[in-house]
C-alpha positions as CSV (number, residue, x, y, z in Angstrom):
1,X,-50.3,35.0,5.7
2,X,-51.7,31.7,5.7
3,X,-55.4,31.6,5.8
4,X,-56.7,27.8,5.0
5,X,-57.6,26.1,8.1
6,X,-54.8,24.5,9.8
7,X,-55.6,21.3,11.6
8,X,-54.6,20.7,15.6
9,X,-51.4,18.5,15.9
10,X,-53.1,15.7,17.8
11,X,-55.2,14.8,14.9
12,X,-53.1,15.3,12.0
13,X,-52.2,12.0,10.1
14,X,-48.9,12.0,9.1
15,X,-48.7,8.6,7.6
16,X,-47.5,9.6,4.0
17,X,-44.3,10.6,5.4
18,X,-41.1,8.0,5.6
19,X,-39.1,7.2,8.0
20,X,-35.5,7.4,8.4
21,X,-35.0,4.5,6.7
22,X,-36.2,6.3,3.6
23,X,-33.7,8.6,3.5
24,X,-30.7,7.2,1.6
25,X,-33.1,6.2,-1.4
26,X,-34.7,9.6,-1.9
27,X,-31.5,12.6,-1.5
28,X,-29.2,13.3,-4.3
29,X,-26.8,14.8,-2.1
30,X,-27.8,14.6,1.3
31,X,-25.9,17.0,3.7
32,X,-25.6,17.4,7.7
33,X,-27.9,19.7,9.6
34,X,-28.6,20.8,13.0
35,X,-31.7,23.8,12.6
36,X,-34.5,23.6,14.3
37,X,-37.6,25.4,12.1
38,X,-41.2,25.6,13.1
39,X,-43.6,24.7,10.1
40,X,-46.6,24.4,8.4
41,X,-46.9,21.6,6.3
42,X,-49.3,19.9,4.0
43,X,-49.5,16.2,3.6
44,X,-50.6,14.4,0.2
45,X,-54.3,15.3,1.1
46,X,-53.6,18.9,1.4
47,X,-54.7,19.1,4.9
48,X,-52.0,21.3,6.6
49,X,-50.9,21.3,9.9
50,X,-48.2,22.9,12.4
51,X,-44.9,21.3,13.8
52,X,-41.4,22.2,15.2
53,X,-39.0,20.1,13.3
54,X,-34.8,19.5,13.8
55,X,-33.7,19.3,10.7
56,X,-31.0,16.7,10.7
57,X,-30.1,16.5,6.6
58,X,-31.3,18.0,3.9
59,X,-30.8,17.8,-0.3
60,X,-28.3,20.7,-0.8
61,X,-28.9,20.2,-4.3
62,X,-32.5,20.0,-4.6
63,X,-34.6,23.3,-3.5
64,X,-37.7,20.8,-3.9
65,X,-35.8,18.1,-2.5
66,X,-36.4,15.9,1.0
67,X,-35.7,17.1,4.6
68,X,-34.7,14.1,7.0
69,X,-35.5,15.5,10.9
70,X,-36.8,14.9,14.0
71,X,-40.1,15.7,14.0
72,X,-41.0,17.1,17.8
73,X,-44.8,16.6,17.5
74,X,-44.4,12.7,16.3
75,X,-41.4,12.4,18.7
76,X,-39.6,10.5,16.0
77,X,-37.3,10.6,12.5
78,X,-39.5,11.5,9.3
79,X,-38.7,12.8,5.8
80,X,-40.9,15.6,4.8
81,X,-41.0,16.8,0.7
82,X,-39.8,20.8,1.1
83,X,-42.3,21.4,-1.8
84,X,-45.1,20.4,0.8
85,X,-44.1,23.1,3.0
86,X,-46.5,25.7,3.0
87,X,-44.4,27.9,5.7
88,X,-41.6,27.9,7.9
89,X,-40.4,30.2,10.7
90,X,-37.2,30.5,13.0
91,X,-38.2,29.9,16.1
92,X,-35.5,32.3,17.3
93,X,-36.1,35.1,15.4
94,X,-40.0,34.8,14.2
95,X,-38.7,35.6,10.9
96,X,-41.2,33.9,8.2
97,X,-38.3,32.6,5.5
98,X,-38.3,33.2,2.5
99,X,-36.8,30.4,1.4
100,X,-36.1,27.1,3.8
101,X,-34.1,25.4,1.7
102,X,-31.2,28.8,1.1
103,X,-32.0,29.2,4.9
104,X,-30.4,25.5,5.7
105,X,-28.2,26.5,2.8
106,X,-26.9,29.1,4.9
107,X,-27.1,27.0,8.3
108,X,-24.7,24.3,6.6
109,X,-22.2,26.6,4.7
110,X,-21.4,28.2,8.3
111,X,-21.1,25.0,9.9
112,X,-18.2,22.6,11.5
113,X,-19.6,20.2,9.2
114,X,-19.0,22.1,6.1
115,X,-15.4,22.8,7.1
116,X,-14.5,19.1,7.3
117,X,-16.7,18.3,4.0
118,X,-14.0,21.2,2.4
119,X,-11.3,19.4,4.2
120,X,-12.4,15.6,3.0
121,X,-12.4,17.4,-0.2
122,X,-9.4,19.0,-0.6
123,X,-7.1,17.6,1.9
124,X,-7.5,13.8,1.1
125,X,-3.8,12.7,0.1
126,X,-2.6,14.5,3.6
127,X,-5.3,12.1,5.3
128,X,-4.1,9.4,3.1
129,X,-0.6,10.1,3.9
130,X,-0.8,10.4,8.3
131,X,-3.2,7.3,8.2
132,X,-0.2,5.2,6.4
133,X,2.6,5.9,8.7
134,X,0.5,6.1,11.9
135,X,-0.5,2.6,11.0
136,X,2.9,1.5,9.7
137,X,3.8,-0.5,12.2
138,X,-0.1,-2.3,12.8
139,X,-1.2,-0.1,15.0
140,X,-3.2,3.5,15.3
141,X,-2.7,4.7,18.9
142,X,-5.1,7.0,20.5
143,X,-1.6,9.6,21.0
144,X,-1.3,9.1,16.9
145,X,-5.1,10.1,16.4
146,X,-4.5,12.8,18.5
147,X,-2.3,14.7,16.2
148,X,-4.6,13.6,13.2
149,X,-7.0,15.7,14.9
150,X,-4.8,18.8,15.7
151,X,-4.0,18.7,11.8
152,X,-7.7,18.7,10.8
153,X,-8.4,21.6,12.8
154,X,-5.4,23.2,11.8
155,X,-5.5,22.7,8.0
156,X,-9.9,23.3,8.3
157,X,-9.3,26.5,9.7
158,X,-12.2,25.4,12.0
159,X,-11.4,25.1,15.9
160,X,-15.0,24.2,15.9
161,X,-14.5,20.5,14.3
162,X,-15.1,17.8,17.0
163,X,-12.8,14.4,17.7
164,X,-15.8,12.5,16.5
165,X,-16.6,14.8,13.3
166,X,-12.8,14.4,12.5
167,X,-13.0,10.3,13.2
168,X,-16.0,9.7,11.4
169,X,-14.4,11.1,8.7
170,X,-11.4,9.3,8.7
171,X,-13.8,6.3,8.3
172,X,-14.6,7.3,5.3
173,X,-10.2,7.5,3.7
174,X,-8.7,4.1,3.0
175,X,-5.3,3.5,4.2
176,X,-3.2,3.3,1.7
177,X,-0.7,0.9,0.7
178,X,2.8,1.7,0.0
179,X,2.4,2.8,-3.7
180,X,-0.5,4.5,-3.0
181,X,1.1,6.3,-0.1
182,X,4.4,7.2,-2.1
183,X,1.8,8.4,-5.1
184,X,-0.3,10.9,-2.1
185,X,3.1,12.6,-1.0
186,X,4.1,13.4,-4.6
187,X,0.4,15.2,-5.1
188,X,1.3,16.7,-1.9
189,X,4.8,17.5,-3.1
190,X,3.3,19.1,-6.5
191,X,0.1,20.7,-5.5
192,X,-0.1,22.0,-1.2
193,X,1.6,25.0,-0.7
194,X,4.4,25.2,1.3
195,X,2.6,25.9,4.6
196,X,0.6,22.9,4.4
197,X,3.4,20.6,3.2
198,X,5.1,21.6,6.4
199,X,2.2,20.8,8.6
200,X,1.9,17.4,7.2
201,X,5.6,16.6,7.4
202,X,6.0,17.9,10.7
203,X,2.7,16.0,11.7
204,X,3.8,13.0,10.9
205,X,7.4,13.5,12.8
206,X,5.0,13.9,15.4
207,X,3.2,10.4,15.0
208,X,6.3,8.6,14.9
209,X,7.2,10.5,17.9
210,X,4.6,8.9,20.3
211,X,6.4,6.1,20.3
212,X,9.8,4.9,21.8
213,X,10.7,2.9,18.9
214,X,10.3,3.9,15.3
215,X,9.3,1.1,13.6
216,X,11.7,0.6,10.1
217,X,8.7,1.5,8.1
218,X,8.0,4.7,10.0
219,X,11.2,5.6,9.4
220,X,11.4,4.4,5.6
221,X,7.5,6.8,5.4
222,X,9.7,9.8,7.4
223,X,12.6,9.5,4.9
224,X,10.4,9.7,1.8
225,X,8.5,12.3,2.5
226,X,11.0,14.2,4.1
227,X,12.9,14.1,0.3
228,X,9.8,15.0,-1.3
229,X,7.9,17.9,0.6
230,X,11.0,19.3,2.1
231,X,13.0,19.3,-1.5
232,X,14.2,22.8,-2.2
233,X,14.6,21.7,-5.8
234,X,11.3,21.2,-6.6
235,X,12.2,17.4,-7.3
236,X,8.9,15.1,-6.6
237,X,10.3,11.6,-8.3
């Protein structure tokens, strides 16, 4: 139980604490967050006060690390230092936690978010590979996003992902050039398991398909791949 005096909101100087623009420079490995927490929190003069927070990021790595949310009582972005937090309660529960930082631990490991960080992670080269021949012939239609999408949900295992998660991500994987492109489908060729070769092939059919007229390079990107993840001889050359 906490039994210093806590201070009323209204006159609680929160001035020590950064903005959002602090963010980037103090996280190791900042990660996405959407948990609202109710705290008590002491600022560099160890007055304490109380606060409903939205936690909007938070240093995965670092149980001492920085929190970036909204904070409800300032109506505006701060970063508050987890080691300053005296306590902190889910508001839907009541349950005092034991500790905030495995609680958003938890929060983010069950979240859309961390089923497209897994499938930035392990599914690159298949990004790699549907970006290159839905832009091989200068364009990315919003018919050809659409099955980028499909396949991100699909190969997640997350119906849960959103069109923006899924684009805003895909911001974040270079199209490749041609070698590059080749080099992705032979990883793909050597490493996915059959399953998810298929989807990818088949996905891409389905690009080219949006359009009336396959455009020589499509077709080159169909025929390569086609060799390679549909080989029954194992051959990836």
């Amino acid at each position: 139980a906490i039994t210093t005096t806590v201070v009323d909101e209204a006159e609680e100087d929160d001035s020590e604490l950064g903005t959002d623009d602090d963010w980037a420079e103090v996280a190791s490995t900042p990660v996405p967050c959407d948990a609202t927490v109710d705290l008590i929190y002491r600022d560099s003069e160890g007055v304490k006060s109380r606060r409903r927070v939205t936690v909007r990021e938070f240093d995965y790595a670092a149980p001492s690390g920085y929190l970036n949310a909204f904070c409800h009582l300032r109506n505006a972005r701060r970063t508050f230092i987890t080691d300053r937090v005296v306590e902190a309660v889910d508001p839907q529960t009541g349950e005092v936690l034991e500790s905030l930082h495995e609680w958003l631990k938890a929060k983010y490991d069950g979240s859309p978010a961390r089923s497209l960080d897994r499938l930035h992670t392990a599914q690159r080269d298949a990004f790699r590979v549907l970006l290159y021949v839905g832009k091989a012939d200068g364009r990315f239609m919003a018919a050809e996003r659409a099955v980028v999408h499909r396949v991100a949900r699909t190969l997640s295992g997350d119906g849960r992902v959103t069109d923006e998660q899924i684009d805003s991500m895909l911001r974040d994987v270079d199209a490749p050039s041609k070698a590059v492109f080749q080099k992705c489908v032979r990883e793909l060729a050597g490493k996915a398991s059959a399953a998810d070769r298929e989807t990818v092939m088949a996905a891409a059919e389905e690009i080219v398909a949006t359009q009336a007229k396959v455009h020589p390079e499509e077709q080159a990107a169909l025929q390569y791949m086609s060799a390679r993840l549909r080989a029954t001889d194992g051959a990836t050359a």
